[in-house]
N, C-alpha and C positions, 0 to 999 in steps of 0.2 A: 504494500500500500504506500502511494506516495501524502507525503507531507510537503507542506512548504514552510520554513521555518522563515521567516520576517526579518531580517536582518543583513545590514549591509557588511558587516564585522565577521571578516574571516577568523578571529582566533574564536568568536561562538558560535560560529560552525562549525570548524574543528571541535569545539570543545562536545556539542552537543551530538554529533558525529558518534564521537567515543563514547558517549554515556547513552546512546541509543543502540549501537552494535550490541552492548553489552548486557540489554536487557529485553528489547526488542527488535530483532536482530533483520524483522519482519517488516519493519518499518523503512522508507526509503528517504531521507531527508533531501529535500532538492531547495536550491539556491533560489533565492527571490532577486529578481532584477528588474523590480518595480519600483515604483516612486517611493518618497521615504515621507512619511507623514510627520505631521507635527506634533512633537508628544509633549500635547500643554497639558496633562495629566497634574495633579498634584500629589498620585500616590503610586507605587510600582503597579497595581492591578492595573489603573487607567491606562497608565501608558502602554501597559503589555497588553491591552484590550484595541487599543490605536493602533497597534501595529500588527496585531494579527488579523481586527479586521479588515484594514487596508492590504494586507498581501492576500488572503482570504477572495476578496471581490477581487482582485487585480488576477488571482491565477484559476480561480474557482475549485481550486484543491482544498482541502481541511488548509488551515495553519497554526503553525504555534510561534509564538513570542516573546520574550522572554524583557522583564525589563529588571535590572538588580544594579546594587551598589553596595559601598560601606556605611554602615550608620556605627557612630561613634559615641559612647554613651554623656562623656565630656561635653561634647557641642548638639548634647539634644537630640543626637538621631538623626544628624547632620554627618556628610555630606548628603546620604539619601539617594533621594531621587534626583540631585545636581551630581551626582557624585563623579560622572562622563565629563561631566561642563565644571566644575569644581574653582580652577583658574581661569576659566572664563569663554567664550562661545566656540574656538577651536576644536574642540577632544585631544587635547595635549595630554597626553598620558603621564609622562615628566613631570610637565608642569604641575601638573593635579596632584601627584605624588610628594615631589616636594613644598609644595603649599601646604597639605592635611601636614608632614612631619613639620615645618616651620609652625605651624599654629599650635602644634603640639610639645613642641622643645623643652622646655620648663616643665612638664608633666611626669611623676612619679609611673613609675609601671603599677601598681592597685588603682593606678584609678587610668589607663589607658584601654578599658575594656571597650571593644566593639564586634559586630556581627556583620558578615557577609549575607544581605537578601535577597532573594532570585524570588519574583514571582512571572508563571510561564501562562499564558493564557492559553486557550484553544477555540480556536472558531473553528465549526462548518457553515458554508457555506447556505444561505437557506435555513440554518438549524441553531444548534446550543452554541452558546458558550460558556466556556469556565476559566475560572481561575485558580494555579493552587501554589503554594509558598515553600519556600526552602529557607532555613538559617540556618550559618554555619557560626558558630558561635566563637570568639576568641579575643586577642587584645594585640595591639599596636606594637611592633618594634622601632627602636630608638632610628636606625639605620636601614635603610634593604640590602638584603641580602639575595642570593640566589639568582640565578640568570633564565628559570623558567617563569610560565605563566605570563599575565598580563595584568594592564592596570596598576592595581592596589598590592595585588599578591606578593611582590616581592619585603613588603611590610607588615602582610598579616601572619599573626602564628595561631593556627589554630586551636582549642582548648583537647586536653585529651592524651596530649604526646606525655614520654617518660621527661620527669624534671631534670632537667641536663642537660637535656637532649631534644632543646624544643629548636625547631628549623620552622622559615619559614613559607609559604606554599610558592616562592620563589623556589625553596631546594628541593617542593617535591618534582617525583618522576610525573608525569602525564597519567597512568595510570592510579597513583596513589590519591590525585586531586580528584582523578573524575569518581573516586570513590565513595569519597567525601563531600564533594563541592556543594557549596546551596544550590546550584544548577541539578546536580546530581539529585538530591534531600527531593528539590521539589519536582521534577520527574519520575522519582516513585511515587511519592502521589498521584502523579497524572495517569499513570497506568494503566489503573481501573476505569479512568473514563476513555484509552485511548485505547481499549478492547472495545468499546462500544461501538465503535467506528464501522 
């Protein structure tokens, strides 16, 4: 069955790529090369609702969307849904990175807690839609480290790991994030609705 996944962003195709092989193997993910909508949403469902409907009508396939960021528990659950725009209307991935660690600099690690949120919608065409959520739960590093992933990754460390030996989803493999990831978290939820299909 094909899908269309909503998104101009090769590393979440890739990423969702992997985390669909791996559980539904049935499933065909195809590129969207459609218009890119305006995601004036003010929370991850809307926007991941704006964008799956718009590829949705644009291919007349089911689609899924995905909208996610860092919410930082310090600046309120900021950056959020700016979290792409962060530094300012570009998607400076850089930039964005080192803006959230310069506003963070002065901050003790007990209080640099924050969460990874994926929520992924599904539209059919003519039909339902849903939305369902992933958190990846963890806290901020002083520094990034690691040369994988994208974004925020190379500064979050997830909750979970042996004390000592915490890396961050900069150092993991491809396979250990899509294990993990809130993209991951909220695609087994989607599961059950994407048997319905």
């Amino acid at each position: 069955m094909k899908v269309v996944l909503a998104t101009h962003n090769p590393h979440k195709v890739a990423e969702f790529q992997q985390i669909v092989a791996a559980t539904r193997p049935d499933l065909e993910i195809v590129a969207y090369d459609g218009p890119e909508p305006v995601e004036d949403g003010v929370t991850f469902a809307q926007n991941a609702l704006i964008k799956a409907r718009a590829a949705a009508e644009h291919t007349g396939l089911p689609a899924l969307a995905d909208d996610s960021g860092i919410c930082v528990d310090v600046l309120g659950g900021s950056p959020g849904v700016f979290s792409a725009y962060w530094a300012g209307q570009k998607k400076d991935a850089t930039a964005n990175l080192e803006l959230l660690l310069d506003q963070l600099r002065d901050i003790a690690d007990p209080h640099r807690a924050a969460q990874f949120h994926a929520t992924i919608a599904l539209v059919v065409p003519g039909g339902a839609e849903h939305t369902v959520q992933g958190i990846w739960p963890g806290r901020l590093a002083h520094r990034p480290a690691g040369p994988g992933g994208f974004g925020y990754d190379p500064i979050f460390i997830p909750d979970g790991q042996d004390a000592g030996a915490e890396r961050t989803v900069g150092e993991f493999t491809d396979a250990e994030k899509q294990a993990q990831s809130h993209r991951a978290r909220a695609f087994q939820a989607l599961i059950p609705l994407l048997a319905e299909l």
